[in-house]
N, C-alpha and C positions, 0 to 999 in steps of 0.2 A: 574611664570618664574622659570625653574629651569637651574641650572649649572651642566655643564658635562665637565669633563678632570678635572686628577688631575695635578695642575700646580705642584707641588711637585715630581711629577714624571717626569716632562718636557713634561706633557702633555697640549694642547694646550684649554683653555678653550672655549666652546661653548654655548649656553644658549638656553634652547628648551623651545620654550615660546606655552601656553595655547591655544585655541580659544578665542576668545572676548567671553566677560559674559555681562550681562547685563549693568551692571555700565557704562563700557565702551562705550558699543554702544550708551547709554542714555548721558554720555560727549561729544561723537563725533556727532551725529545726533542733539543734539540743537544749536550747534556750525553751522554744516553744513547745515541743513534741518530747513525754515522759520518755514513752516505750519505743525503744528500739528496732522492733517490727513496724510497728506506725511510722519511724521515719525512714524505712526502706522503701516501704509503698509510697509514701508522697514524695518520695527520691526517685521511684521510677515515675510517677506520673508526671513531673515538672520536671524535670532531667533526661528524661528516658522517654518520654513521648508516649509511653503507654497511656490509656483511659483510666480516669480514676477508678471506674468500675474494673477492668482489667486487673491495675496494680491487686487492690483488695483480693482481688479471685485466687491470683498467683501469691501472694503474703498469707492472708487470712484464713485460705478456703471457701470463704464467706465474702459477701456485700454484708459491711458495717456501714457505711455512710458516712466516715469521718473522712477519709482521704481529702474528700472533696473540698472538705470542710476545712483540713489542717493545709492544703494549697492556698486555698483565699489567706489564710491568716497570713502566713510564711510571705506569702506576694503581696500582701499591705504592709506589714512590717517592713519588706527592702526598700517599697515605693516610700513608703515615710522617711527612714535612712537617708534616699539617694537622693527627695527632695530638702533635707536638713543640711546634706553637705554642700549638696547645689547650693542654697543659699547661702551658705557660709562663705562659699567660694566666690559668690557674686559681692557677699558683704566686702572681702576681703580686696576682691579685683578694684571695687569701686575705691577703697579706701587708700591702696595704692598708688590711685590715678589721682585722688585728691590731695595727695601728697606731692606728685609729679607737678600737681601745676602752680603749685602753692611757689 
């Protein structure tokens, strides 16, 4: 995650956050994803750039339709994360600063 705007300047802070790395998906995918073949396939689709349909082919043997399905969730869950820290972050910067001029 990085920070951008200088609040010193009265500029408004923003926080341009990473892609998911591995760690990440490997917290969120145990949490959301039972089977351990299902999170291999949506670990190669979102990490490995294969097609969901692909992942499934090469995991499954089969098109099941979930791959697809278990990415959306995995990538709303980090996006909810990364906007909850963001604002934490911005609570926290703001709170600082109204400390600094106090």
């Amino acid at each position: 995650m990085k920070i951008r705007g200088n609040i010193l300047q009265g500029e408004s802070p923003f926080v341009e956050v990473d892609p998911m790395n591995k760690t990440q998906f490997n917290l969120l995918a145990e949490k959301l994803i039972k089977s351990t073949t299902q999170r291999e396939a949506v670990k190669l689709h979102m990490l490995d750039g294969l097609s969901a349909y692909e992942a499934e082919k090469r995991i499954h043997g089969r098109v099941t339709a979930n791959v697809s399905r278990d990415a959306k969730r995995i990538t709303s869950e980090f996006n909810f994360c990364v906007e909850v820290a963001g604002s934490e972050f911005k609570t926290i910067i703001t709170d600082t600063e109204a400390l600094r001029v106090k």
